[in-house]
mmCIF file of the N, C-alpha and C atoms, coordinates in Angstrom:
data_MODEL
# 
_entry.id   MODEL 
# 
loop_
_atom_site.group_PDB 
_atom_site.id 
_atom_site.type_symbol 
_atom_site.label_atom_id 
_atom_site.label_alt_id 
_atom_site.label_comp_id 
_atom_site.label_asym_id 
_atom_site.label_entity_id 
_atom_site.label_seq_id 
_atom_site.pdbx_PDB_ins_code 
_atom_site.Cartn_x 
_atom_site.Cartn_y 
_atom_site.Cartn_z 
_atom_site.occupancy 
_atom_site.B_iso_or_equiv 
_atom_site.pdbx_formal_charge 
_atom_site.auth_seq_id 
_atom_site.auth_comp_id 
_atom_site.auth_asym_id 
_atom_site.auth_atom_id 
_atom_site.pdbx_PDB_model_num 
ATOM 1   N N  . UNK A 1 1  ? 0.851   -1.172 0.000   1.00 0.00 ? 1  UNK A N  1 
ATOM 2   C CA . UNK A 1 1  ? 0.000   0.000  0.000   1.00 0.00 ? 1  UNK A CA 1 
ATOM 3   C C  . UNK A 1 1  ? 0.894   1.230  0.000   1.00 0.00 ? 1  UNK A C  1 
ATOM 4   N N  . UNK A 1 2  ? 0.296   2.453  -1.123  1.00 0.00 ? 2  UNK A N  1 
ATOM 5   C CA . UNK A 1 2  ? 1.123   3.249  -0.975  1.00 0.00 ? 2  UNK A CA 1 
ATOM 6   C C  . UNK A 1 2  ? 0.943   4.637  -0.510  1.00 0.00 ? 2  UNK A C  1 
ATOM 7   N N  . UNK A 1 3  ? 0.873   5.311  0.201   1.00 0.00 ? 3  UNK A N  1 
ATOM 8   C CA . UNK A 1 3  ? 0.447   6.707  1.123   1.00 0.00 ? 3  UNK A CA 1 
ATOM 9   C C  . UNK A 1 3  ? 0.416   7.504  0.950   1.00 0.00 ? 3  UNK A C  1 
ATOM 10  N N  . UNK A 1 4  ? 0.105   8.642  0.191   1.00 0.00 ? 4  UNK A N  1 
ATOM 11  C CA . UNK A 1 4  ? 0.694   10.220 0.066   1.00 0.00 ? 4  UNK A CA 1 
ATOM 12  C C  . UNK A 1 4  ? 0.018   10.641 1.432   1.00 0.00 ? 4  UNK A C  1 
ATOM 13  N N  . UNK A 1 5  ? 0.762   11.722 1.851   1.00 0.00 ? 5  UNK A N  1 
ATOM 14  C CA . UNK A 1 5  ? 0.251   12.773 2.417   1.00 0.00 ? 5  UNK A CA 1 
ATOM 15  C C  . UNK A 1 5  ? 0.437   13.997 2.383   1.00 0.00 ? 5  UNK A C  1 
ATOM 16  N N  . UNK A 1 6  ? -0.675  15.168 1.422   1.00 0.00 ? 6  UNK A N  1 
ATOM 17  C CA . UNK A 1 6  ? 0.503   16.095 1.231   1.00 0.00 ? 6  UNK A CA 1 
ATOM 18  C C  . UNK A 1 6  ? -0.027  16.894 2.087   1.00 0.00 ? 6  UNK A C  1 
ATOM 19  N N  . UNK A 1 7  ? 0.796   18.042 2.611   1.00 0.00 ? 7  UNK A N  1 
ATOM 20  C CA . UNK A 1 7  ? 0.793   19.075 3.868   1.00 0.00 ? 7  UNK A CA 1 
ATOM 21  C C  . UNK A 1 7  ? 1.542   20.175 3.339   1.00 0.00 ? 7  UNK A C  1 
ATOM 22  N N  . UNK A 1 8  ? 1.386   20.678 4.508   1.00 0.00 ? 8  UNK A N  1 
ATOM 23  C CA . UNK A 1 8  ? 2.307   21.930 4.741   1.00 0.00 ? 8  UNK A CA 1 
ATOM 24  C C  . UNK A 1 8  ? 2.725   22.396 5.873   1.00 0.00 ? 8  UNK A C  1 
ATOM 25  N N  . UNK A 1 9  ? 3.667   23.046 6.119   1.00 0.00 ? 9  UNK A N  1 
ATOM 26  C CA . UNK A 1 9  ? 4.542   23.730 7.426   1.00 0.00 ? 9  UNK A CA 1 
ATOM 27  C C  . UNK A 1 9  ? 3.773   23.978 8.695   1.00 0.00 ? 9  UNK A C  1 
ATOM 28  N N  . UNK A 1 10 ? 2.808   24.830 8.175   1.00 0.00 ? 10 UNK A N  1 
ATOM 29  C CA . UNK A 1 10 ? 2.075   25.562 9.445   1.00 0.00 ? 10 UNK A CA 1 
ATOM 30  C C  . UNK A 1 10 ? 0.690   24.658 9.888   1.00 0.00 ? 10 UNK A C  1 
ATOM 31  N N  . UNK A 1 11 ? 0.535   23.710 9.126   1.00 0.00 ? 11 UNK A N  1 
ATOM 32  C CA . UNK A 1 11 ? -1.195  22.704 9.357   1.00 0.00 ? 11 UNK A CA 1 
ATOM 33  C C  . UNK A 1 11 ? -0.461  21.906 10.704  1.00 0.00 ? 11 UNK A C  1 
ATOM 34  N N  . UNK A 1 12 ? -1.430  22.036 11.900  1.00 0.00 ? 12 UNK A N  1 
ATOM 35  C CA . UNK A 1 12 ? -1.515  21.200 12.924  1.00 0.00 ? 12 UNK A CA 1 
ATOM 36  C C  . UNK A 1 12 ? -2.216  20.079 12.660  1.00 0.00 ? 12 UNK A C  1 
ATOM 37  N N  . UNK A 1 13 ? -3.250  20.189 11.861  1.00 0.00 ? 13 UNK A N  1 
ATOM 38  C CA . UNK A 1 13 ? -3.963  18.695 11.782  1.00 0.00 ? 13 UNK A CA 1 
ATOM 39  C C  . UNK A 1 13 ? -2.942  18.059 10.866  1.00 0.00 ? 13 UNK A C  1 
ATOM 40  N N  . UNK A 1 14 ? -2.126  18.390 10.113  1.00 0.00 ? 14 UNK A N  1 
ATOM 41  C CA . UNK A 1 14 ? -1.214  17.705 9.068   1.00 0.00 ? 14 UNK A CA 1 
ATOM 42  C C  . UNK A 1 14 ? -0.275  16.922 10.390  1.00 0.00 ? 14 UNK A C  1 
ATOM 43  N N  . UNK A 1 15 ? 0.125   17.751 11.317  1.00 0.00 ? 15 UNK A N  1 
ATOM 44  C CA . UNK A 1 15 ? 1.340   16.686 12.055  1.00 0.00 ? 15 UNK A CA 1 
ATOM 45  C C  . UNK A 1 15 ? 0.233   15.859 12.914  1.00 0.00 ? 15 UNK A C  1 
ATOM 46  N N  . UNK A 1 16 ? -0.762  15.933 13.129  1.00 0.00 ? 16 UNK A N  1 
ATOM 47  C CA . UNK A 1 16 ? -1.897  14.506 13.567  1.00 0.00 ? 16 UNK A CA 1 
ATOM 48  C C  . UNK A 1 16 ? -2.207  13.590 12.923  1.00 0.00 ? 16 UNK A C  1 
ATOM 49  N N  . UNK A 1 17 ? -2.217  14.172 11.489  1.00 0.00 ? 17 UNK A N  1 
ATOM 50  C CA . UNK A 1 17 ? -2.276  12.793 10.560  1.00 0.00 ? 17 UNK A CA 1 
ATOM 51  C C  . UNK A 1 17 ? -1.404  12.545 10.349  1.00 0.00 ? 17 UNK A C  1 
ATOM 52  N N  . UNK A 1 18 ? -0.049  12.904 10.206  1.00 0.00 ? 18 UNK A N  1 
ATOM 53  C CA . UNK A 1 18 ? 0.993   11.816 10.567  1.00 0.00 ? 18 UNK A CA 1 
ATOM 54  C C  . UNK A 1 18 ? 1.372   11.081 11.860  1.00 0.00 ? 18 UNK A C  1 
ATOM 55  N N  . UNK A 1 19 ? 1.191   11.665 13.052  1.00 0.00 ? 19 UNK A N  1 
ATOM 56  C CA . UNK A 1 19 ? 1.261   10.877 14.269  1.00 0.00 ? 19 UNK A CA 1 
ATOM 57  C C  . UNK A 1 19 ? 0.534   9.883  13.763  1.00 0.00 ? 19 UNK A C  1 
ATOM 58  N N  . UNK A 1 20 ? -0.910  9.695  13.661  1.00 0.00 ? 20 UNK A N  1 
ATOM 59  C CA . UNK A 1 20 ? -1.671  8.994  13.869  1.00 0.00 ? 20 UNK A CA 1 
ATOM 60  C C  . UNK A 1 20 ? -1.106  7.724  12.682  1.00 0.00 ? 20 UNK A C  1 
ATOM 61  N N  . UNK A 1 21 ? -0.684  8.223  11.686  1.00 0.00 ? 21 UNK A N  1 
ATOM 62  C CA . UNK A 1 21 ? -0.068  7.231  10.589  1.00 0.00 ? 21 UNK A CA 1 
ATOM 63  C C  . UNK A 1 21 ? 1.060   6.041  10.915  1.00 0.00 ? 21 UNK A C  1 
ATOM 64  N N  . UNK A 1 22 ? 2.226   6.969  11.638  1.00 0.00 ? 22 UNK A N  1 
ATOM 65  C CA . UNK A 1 22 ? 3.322   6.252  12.635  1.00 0.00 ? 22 UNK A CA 1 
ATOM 66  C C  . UNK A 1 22 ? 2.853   5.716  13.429  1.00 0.00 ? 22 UNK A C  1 
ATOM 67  N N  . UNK A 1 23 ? 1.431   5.513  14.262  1.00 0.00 ? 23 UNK A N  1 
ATOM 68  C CA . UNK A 1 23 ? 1.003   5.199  15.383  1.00 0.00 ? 23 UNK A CA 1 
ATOM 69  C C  . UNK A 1 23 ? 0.985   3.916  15.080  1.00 0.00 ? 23 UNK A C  1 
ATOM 70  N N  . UNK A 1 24 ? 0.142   3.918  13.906  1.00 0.00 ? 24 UNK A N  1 
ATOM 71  C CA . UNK A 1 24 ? -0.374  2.765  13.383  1.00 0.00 ? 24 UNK A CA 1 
ATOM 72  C C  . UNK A 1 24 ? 0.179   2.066  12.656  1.00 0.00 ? 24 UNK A C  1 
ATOM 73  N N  . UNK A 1 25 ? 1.723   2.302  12.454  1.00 0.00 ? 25 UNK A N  1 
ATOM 74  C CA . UNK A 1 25 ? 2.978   1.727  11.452  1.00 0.00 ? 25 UNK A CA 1 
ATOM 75  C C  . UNK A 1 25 ? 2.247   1.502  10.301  1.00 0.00 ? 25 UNK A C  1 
ATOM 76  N N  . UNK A 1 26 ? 1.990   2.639  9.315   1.00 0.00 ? 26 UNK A N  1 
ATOM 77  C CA . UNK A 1 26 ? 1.723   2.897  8.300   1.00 0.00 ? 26 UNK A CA 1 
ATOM 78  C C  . UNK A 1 26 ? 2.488   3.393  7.565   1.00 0.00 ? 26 UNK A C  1 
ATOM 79  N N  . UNK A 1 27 ? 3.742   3.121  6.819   1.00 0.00 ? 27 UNK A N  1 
ATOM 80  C CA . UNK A 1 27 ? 4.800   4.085  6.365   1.00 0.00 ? 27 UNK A CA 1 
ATOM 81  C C  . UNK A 1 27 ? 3.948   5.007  5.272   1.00 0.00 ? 27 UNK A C  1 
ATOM 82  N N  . UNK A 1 28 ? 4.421   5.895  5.026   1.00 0.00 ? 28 UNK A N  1 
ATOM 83  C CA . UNK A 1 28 ? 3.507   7.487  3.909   1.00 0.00 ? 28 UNK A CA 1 
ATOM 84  C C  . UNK A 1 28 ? 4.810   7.964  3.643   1.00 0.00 ? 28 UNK A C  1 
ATOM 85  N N  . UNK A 1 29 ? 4.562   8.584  2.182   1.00 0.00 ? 29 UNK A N  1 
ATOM 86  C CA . UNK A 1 29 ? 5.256   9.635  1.568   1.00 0.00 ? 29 UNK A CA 1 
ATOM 87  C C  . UNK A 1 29 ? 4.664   10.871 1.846   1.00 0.00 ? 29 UNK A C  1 
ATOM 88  N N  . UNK A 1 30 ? 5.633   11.868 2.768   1.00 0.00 ? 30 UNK A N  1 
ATOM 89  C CA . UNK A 1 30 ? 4.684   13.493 2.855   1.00 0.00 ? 30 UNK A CA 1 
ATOM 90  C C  . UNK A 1 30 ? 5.199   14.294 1.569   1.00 0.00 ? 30 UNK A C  1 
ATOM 91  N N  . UNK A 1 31 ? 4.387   15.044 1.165   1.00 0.00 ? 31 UNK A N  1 
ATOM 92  C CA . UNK A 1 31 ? 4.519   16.262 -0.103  1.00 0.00 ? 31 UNK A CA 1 
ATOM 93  C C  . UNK A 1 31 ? 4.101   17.230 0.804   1.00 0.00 ? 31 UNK A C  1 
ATOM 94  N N  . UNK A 1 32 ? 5.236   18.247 0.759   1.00 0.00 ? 32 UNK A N  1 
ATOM 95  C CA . UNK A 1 32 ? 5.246   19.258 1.579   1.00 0.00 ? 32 UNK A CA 1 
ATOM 96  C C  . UNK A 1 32 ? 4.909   20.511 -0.149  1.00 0.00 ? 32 UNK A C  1 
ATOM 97  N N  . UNK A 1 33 ? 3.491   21.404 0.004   1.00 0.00 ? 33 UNK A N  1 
ATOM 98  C CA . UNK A 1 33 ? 2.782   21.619 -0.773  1.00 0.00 ? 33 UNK A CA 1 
ATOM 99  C C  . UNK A 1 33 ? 3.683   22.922 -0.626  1.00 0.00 ? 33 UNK A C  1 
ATOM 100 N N  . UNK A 1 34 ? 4.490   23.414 0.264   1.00 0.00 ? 34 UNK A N  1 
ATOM 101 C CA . UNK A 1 34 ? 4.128   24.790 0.445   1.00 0.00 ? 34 UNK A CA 1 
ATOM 102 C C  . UNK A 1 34 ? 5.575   25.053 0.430   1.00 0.00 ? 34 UNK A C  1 
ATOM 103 N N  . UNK A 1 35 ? 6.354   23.897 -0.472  1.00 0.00 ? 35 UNK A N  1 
ATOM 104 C CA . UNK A 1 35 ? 7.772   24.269 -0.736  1.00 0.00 ? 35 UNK A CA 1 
ATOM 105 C C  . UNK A 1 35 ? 7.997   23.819 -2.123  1.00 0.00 ? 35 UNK A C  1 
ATOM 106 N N  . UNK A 1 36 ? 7.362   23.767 -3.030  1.00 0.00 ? 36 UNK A N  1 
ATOM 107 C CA . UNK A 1 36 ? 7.758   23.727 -4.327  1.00 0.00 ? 36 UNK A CA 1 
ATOM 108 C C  . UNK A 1 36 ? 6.678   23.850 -5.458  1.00 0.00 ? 36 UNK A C  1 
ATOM 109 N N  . UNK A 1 37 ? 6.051   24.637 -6.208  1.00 0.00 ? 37 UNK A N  1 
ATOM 110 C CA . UNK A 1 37 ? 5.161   25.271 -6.826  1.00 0.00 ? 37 UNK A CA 1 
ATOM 111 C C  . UNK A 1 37 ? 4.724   23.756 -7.625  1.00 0.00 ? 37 UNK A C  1 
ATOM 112 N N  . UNK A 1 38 ? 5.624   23.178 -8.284  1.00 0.00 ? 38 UNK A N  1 
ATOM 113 C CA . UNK A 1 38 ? 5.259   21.632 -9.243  1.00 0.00 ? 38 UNK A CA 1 
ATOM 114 C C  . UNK A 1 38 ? 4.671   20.982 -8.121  1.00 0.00 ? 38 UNK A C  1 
ATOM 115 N N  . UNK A 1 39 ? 4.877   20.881 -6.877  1.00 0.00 ? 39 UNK A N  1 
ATOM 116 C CA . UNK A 1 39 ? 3.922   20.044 -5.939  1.00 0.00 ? 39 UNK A CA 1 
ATOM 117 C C  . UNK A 1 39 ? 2.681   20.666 -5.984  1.00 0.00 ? 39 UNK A C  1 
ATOM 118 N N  . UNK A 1 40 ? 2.424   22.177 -5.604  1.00 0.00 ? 40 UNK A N  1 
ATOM 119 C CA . UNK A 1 40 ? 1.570   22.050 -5.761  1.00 0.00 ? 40 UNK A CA 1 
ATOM 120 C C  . UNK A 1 40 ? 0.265   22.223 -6.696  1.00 0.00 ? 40 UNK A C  1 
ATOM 121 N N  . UNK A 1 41 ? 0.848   22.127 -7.878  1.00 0.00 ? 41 UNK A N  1 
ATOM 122 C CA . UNK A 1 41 ? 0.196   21.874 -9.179  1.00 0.00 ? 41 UNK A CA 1 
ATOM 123 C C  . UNK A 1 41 ? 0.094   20.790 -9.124  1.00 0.00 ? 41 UNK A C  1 
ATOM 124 N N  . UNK A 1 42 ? 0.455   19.666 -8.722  1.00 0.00 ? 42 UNK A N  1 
ATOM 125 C CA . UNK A 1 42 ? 0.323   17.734 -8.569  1.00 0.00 ? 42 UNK A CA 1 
ATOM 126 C C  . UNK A 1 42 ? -0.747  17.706 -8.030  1.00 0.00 ? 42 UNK A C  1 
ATOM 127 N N  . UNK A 1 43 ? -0.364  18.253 -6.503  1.00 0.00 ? 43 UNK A N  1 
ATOM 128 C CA . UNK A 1 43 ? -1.945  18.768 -5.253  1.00 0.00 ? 43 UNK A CA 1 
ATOM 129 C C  . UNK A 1 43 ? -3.003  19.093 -6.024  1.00 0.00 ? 43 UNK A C  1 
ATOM 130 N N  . UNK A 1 44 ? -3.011  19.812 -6.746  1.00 0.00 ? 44 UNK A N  1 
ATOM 131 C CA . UNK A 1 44 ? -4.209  20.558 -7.230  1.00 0.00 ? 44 UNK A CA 1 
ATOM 132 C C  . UNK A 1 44 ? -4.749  19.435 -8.088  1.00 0.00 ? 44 UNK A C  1 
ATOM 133 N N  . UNK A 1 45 ? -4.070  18.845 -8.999  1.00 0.00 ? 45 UNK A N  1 
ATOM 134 C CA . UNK A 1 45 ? -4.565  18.041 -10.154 1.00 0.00 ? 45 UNK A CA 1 
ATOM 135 C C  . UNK A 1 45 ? -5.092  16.364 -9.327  1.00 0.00 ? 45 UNK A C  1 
ATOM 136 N N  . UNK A 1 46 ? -4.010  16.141 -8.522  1.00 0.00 ? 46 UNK A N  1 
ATOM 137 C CA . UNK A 1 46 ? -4.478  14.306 -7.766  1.00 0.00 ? 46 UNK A CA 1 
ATOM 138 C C  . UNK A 1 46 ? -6.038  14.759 -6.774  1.00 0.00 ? 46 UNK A C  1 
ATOM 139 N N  . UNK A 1 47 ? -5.728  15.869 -6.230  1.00 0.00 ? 47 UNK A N  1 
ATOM 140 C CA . UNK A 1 47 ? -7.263  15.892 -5.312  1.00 0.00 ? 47 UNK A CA 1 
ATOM 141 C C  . UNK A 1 47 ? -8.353  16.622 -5.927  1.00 0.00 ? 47 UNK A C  1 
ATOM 142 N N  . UNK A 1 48 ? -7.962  16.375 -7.130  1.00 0.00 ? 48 UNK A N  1 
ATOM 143 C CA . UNK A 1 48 ? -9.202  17.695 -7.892  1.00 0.00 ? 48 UNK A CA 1 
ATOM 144 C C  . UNK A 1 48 ? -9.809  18.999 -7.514  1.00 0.00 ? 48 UNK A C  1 
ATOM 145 N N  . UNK A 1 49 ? -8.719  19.852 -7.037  1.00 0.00 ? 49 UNK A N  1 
ATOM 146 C CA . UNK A 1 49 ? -8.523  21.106 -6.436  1.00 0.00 ? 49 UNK A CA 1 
ATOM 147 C C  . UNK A 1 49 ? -8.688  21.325 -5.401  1.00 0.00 ? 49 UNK A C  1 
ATOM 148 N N  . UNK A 1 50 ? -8.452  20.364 -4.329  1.00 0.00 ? 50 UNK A N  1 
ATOM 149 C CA . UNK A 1 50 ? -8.713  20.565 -2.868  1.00 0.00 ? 50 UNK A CA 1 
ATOM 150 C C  . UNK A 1 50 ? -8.091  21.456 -2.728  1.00 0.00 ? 50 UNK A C  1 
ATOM 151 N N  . UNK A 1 51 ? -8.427  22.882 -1.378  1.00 0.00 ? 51 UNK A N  1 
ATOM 152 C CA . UNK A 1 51 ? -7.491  23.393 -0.748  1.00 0.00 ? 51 UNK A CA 1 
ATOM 153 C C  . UNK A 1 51 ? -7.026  23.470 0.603   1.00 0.00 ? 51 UNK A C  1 
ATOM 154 N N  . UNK A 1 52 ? -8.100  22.374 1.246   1.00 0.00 ? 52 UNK A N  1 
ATOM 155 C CA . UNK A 1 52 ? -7.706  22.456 2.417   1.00 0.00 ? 52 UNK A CA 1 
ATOM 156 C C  . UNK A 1 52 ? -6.643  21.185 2.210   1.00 0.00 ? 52 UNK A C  1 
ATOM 157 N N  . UNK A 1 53 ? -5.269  21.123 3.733   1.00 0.00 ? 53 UNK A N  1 
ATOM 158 C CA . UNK A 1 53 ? -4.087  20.032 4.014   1.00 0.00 ? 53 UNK A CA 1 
ATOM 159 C C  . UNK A 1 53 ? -4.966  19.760 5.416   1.00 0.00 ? 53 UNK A C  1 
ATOM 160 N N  . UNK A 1 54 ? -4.602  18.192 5.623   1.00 0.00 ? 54 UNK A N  1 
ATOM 161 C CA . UNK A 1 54 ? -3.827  17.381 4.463   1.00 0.00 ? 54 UNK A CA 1 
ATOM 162 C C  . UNK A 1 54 ? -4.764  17.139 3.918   1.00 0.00 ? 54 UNK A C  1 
ATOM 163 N N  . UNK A 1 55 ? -4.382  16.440 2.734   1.00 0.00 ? 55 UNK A N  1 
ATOM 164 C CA . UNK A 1 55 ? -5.028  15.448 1.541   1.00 0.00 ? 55 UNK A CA 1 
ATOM 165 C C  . UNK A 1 55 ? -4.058  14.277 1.275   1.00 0.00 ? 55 UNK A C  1 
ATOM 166 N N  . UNK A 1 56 ? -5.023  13.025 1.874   1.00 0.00 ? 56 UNK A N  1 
ATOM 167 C CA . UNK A 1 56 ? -4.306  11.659 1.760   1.00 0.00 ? 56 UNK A CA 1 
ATOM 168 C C  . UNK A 1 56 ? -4.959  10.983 0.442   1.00 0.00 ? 56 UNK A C  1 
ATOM 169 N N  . UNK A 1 57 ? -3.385  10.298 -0.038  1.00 0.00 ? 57 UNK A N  1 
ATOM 170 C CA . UNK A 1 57 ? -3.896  9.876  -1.539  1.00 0.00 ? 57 UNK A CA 1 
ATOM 171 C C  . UNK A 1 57 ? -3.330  8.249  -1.118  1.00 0.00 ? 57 UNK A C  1 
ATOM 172 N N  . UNK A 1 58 ? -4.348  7.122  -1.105  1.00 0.00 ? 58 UNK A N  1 
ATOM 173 C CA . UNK A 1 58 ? -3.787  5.983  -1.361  1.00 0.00 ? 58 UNK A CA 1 
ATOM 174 C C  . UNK A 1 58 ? -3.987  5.246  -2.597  1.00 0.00 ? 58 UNK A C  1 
ATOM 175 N N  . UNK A 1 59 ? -2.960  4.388  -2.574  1.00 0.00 ? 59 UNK A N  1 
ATOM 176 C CA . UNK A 1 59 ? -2.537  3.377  -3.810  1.00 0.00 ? 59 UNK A CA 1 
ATOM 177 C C  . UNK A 1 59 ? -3.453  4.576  -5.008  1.00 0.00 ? 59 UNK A C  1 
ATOM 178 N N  . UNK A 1 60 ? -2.952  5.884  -5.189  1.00 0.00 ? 60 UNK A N  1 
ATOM 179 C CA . UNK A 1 60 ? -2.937  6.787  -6.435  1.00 0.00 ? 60 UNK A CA 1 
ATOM 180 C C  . UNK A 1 60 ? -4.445  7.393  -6.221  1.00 0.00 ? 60 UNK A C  1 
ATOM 181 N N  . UNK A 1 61 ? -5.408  6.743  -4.920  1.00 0.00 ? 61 UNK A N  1 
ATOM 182 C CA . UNK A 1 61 ? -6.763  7.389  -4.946  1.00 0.00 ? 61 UNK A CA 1 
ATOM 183 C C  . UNK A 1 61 ? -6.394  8.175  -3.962  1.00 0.00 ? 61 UNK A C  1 
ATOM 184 N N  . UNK A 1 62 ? -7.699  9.462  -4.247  1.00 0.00 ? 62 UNK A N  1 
ATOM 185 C CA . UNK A 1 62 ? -7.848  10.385 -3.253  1.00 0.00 ? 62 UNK A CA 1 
ATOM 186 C C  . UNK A 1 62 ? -8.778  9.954  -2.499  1.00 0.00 ? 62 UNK A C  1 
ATOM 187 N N  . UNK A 1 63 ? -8.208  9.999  -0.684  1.00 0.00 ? 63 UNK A N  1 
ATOM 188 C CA . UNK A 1 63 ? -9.635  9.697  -0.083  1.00 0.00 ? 63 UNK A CA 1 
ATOM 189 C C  . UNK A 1 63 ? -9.628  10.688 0.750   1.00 0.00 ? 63 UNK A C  1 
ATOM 190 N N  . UNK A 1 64 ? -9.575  11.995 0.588   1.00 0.00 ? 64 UNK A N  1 
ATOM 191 C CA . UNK A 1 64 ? -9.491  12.686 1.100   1.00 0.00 ? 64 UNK A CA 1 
ATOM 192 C C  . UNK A 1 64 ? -8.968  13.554 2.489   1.00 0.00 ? 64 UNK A C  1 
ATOM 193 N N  . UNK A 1 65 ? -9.257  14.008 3.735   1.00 0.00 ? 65 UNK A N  1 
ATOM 194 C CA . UNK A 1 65 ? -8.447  14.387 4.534   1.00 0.00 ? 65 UNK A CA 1 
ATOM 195 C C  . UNK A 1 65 ? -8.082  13.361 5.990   1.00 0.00 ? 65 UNK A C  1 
ATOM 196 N N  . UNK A 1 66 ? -7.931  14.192 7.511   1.00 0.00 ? 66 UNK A N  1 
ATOM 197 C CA . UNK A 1 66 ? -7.896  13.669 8.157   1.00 0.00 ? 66 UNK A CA 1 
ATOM 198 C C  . UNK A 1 66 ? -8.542  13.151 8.840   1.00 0.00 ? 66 UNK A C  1 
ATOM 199 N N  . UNK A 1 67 ? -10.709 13.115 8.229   1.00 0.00 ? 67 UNK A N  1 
ATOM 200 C CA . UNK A 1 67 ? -12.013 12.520 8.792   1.00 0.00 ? 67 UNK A CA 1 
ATOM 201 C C  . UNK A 1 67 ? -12.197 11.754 7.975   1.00 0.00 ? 67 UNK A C  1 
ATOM 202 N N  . UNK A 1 68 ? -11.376 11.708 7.261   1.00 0.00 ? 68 UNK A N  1 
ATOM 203 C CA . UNK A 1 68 ? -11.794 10.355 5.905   1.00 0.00 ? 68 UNK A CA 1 
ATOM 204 C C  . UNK A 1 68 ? -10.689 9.057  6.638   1.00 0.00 ? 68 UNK A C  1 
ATOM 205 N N  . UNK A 1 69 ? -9.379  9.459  6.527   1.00 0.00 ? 69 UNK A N  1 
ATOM 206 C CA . UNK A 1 69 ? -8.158  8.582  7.201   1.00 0.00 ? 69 UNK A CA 1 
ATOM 207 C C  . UNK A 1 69 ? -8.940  8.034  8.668   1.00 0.00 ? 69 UNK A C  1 
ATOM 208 N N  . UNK A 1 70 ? -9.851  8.368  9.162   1.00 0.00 ? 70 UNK A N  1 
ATOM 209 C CA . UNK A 1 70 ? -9.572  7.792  10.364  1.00 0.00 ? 70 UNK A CA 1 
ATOM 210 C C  . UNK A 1 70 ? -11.307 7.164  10.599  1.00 0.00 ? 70 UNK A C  1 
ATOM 211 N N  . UNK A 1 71 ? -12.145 7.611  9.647   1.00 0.00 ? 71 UNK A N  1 
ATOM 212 C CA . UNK A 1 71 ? -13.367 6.656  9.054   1.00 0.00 ? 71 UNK A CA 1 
ATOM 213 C C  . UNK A 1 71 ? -12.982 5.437  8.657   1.00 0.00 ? 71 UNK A C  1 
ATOM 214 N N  . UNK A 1 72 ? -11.642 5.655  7.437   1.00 0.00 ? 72 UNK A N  1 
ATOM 215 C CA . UNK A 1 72 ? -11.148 4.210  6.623   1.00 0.00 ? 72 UNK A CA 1 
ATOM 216 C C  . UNK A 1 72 ? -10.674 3.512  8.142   1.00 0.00 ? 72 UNK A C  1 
ATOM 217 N N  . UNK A 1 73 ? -10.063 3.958  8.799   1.00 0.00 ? 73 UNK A N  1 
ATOM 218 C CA . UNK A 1 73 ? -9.323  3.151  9.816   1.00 0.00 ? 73 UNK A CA 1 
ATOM 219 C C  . UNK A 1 73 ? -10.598 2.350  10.380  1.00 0.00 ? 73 UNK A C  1 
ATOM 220 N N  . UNK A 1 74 ? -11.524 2.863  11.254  1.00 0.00 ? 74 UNK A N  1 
ATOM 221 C CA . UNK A 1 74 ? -12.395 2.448  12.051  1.00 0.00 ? 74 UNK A CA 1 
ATOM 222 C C  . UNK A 1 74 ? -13.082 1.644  11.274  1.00 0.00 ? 74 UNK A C  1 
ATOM 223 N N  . UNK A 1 75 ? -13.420 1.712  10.008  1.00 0.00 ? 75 UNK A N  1 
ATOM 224 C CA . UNK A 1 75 ? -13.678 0.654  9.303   1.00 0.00 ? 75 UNK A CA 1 
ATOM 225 C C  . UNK A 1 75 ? -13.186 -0.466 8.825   1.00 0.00 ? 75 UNK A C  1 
ATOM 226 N N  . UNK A 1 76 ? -11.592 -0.520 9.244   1.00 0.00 ? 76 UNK A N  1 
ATOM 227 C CA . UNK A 1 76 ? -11.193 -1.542 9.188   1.00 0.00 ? 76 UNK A CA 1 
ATOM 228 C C  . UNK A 1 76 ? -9.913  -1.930 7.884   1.00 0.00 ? 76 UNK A C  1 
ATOM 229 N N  . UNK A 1 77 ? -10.301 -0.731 7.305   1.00 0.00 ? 77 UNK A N  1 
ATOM 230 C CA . UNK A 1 77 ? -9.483  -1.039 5.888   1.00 0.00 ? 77 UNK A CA 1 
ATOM 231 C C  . UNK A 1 77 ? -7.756  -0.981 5.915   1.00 0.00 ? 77 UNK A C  1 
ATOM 232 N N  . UNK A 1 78 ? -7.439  -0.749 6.839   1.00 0.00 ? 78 UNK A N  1 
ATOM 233 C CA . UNK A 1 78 ? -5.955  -1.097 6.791   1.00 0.00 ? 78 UNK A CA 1 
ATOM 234 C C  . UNK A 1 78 ? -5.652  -2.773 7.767   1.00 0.00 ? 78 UNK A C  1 
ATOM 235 N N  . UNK A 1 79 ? -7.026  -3.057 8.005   1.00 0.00 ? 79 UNK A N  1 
ATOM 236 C CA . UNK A 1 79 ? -6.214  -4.221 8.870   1.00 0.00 ? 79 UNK A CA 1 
ATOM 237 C C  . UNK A 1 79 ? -5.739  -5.448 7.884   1.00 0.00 ? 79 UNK A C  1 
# 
């Protein structure tokens, strides 16, 4: 399984959804949105213009933020 998470510097819920990711030994790739303009033209195009962070992308889908990540969890889908 493969993880994006993209963020930025100043999002507090961004360093919760990664705690919560490490918690759960989930390894993720972070895309830090708010340090290179081609990221975030990627951002814009993989989440179909989201602007709120984070935005988690697995195995290439968007499932959106950090109430979606932790719906999928409680539902079971990473076990």
């Amino acid at each position: 399984m493969k993880i994006v998470v993209y963020s930025t510097h100043t999002c507090p819920i961004c360093v919760k959804t990664k705690a919560l990711l490490n918690k759960w030994n989930l390894p993720f790739e972070q895309k830090m949105i708010d340090e290179d303009r081609a990221l975030m033209a990627e951002f814009s195009e993989v989440t179909s213009g989201a602007r709120m962070v984070p935005q988690i992308v697995i195995d290439d889908k968007h499932i959106g933020g950090f109430s979606d990540l932790t719906e999928l969890h409680m539902d079971g889908f990473f076990d």
